[in-house]
VEXNUVEX-498779 format. One record per residue: residue number from 1; z, y, x of N, C-alpha, C in turn; chain. Coordinates in nm, 3 decimals. Each point is the difference from the previous one (the first is absolute). Layout:
BEGIN
SITE    k       nw       nv       nu      caw      cav      cau       cw       cv       cu  c
SITE  NUM        Z        Y        X        Z        Y        X        Z        Y        X  A
...
This chain:
BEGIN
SITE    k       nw       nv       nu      caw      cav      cau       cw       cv       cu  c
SITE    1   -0.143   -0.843   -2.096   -0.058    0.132   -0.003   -0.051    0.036    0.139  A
SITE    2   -0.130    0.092   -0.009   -0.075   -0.020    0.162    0.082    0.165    0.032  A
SITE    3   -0.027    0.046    0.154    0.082    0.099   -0.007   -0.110    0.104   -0.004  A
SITE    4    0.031    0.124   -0.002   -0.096    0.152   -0.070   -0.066    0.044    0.192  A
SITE    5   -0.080   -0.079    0.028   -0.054    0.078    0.123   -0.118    0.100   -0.025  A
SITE    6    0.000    0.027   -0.140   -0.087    0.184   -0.014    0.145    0.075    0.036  A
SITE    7    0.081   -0.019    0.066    0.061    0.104    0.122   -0.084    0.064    0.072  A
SITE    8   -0.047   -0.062    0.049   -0.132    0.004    0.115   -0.101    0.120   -0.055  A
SITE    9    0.005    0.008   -0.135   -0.096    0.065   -0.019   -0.162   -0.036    0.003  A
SITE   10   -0.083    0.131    0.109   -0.105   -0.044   -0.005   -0.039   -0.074    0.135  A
SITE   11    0.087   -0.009    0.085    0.027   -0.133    0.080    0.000   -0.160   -0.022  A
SITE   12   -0.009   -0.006   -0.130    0.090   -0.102   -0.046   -0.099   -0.101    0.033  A
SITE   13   -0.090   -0.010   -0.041   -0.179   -0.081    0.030    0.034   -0.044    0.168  A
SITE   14    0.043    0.109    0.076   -0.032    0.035    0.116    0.097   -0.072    0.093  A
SITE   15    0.140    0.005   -0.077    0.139   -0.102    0.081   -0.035   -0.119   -0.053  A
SITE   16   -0.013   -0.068   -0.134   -0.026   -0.134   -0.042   -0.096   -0.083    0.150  A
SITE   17   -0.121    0.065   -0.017   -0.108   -0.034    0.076    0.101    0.004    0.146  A
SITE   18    0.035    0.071    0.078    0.049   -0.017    0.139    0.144   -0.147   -0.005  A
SITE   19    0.029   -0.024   -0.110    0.105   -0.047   -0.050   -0.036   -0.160    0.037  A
SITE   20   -0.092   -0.018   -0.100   -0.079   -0.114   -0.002   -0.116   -0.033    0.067  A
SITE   21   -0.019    0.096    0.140   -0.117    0.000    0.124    0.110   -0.033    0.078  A
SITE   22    0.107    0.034    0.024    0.141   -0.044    0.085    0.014   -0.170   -0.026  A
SITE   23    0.015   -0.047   -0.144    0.026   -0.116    0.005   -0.101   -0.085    0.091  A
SITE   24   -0.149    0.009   -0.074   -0.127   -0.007    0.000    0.066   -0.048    0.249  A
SITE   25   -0.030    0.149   -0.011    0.019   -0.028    0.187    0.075   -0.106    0.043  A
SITE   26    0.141    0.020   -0.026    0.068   -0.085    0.022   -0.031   -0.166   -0.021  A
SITE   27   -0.020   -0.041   -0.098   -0.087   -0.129   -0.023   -0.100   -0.026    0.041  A
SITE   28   -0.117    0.090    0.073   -0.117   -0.048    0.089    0.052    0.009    0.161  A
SITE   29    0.103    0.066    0.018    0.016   -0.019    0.156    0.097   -0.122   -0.032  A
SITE   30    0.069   -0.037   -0.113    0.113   -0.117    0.054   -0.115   -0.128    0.014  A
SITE   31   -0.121    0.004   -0.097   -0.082   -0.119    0.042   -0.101    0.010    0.083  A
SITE   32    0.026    0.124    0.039   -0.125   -0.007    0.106   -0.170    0.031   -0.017  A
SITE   33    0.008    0.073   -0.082   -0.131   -0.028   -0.133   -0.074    0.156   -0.020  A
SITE   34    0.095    0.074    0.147   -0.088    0.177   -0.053   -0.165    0.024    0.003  A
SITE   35   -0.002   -0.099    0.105   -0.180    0.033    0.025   -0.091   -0.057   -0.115  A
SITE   36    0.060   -0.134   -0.092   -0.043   -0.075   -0.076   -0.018    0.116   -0.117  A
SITE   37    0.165    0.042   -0.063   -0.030    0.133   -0.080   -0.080    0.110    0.036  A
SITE   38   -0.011    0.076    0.089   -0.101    0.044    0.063   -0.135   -0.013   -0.060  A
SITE   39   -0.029   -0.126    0.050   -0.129   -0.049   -0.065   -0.060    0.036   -0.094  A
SITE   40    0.090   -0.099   -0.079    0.012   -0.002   -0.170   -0.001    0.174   -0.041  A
SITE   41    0.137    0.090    0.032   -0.068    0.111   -0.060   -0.124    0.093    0.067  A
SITE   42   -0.098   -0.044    0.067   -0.079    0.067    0.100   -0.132   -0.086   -0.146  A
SITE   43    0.002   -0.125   -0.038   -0.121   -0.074   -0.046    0.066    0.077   -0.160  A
SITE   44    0.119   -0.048   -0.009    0.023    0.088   -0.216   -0.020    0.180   -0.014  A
SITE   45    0.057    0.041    0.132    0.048    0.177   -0.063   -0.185    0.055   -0.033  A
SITE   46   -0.088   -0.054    0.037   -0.124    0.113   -0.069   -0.016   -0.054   -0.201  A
SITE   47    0.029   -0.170    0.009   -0.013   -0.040   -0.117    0.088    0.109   -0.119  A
SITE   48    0.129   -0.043    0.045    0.144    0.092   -0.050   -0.029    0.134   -0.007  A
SITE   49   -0.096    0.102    0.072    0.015    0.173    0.001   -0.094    0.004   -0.119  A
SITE   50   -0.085   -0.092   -0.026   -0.115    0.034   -0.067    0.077   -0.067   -0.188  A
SITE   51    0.020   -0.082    0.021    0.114   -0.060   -0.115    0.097    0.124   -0.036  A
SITE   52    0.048    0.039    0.064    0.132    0.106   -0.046   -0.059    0.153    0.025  A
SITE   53   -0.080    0.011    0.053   -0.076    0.147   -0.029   -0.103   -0.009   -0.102  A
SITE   54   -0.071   -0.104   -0.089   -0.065   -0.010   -0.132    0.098    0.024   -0.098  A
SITE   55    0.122   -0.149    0.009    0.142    0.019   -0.134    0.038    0.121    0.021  A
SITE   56    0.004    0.102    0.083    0.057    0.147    0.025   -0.088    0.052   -0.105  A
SITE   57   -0.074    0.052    0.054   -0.115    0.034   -0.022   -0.007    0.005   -0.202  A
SITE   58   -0.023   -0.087   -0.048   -0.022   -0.032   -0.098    0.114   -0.013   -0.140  A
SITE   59    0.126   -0.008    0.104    0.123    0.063   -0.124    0.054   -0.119    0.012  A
SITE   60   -0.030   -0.126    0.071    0.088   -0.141   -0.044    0.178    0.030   -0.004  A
SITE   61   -0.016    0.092    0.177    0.149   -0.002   -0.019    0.024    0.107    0.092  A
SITE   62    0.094    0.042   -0.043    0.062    0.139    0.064    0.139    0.007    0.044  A
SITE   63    0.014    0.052    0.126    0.112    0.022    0.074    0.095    0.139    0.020  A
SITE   64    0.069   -0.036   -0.072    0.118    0.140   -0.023    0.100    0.000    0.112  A
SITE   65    0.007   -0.055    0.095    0.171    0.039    0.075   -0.105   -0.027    0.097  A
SITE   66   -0.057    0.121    0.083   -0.092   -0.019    0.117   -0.023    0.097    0.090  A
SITE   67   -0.037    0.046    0.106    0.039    0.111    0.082   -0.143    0.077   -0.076  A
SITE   68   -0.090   -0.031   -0.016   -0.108    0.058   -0.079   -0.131    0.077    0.144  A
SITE   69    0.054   -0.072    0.119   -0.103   -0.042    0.114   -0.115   -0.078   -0.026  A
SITE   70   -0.067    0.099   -0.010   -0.187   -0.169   -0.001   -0.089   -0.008    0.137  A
SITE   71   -0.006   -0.128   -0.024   -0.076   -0.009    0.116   -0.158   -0.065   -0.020  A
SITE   72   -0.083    0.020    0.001   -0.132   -0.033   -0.011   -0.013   -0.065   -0.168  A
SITE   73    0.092    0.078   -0.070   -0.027   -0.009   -0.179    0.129   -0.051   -0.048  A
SITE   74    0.039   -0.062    0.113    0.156   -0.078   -0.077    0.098    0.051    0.045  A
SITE   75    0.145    0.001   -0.036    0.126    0.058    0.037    0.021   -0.079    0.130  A
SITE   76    0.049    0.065    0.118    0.022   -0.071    0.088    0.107   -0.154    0.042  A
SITE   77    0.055   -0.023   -0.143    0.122   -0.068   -0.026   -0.095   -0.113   -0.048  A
SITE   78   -0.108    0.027   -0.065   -0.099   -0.104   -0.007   -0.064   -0.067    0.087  A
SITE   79   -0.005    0.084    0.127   -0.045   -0.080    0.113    0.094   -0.077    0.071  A
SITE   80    0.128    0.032    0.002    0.138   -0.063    0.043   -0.046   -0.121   -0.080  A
SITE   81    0.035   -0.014   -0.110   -0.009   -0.145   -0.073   -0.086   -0.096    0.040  A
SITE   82   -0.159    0.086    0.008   -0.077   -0.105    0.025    0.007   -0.099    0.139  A
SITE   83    0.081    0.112    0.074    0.064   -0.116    0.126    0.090   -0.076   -0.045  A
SITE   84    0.095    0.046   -0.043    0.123   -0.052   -0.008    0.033   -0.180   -0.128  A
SITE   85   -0.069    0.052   -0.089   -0.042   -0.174   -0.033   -0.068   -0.086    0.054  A
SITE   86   -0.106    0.030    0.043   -0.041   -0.151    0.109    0.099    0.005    0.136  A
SITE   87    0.068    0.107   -0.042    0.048   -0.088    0.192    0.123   -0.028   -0.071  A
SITE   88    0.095    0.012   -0.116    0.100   -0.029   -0.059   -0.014   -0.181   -0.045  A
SITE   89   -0.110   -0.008   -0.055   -0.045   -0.147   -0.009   -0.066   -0.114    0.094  A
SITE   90   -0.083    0.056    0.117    0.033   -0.034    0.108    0.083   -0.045    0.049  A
SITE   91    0.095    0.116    0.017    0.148   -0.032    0.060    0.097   -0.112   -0.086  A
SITE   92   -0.042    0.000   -0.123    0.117   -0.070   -0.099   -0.090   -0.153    0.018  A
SITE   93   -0.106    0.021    0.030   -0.098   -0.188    0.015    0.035   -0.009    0.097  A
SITE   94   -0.019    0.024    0.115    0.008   -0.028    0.141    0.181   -0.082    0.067  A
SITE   95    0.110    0.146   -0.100    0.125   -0.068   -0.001    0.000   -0.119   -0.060  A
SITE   96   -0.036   -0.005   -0.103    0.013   -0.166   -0.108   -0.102   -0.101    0.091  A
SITE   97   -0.102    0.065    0.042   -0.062   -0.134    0.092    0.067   -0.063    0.123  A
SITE   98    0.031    0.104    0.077    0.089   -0.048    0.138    0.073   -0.057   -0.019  A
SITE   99    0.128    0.026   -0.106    0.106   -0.042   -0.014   -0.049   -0.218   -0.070  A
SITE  100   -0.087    0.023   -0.110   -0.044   -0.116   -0.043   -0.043   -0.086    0.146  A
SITE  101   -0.106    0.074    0.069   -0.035   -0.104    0.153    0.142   -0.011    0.041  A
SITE  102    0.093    0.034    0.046    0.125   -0.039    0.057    0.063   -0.113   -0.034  A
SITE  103   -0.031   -0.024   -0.135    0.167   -0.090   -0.100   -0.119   -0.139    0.031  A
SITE  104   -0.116   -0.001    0.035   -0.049   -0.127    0.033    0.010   -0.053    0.062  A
C-alpha cells in the first residue's frame, strides 16, 4: 500500500517535484554530470512547455493536488517537472554509465 501524501494538500504536486529534483541533484553532482543536465534541459524544456501547455490546454489531463500558481499557461509545478525529469534521467544514465566504465 503507497502512503496518502494528499496530506500535502495543494502542495502535494509541489513536495513530490522538490522530492524527486533532490534525488535528481544528488545523482548529477555524485557523477559529475550538472552542466551535461543543464544542457539537456536548456535543448528539451521549450519542446516539453509547448507539449504540456497543448495536453493542458485541451483536457488530456488535469491536476488536482496543486498550489494552483501558473506560470506562462501552466501550473508552476509543471515547470518544476519539466526540469526535473531530464536531469533525473541524466543523473540515473550518467550513474549507470560511470559506474559500468569503472568495473572494466
Amino acid at each position: 500500500m503507497l502512503p496518502d501524501i494528499g496530506v500535502f494538500g495543494p502542495y502535494t504536486y509541489l513536495v513530490t517535484e522538490f522530492l524527486w529534483g533532490t534525488v535528481a541533484l544528488v545523482l548529477l553532482y555524485r557523477a559529475d554530470a550538472l552542466r551535461m543536465a543543464a544542457r539537456t534541459i536548456v535543448a528539451l524544456y521549450p519542446i516539453a512547455y509547448v507539449w504540456d501547455w497543448y495536453t493542458l490546454t485541451v483536457g488530456v489531463f488535469a491536476i488536482r493536488l496543486r498550489t494552483g500558481v501558473d506560470l506562462l499557461g501552466i501550473p508552476i509545478e509543471e515547470h518544476i517537472f519539466i526540469v526535473v525529469v531530464p536531469a533525473l534521467v541524466v543523473g540515473l544514465h550518467e550513474t549507470l554509465h560511470r559506474r559500468d566504465s569503472h568495473e572494466i
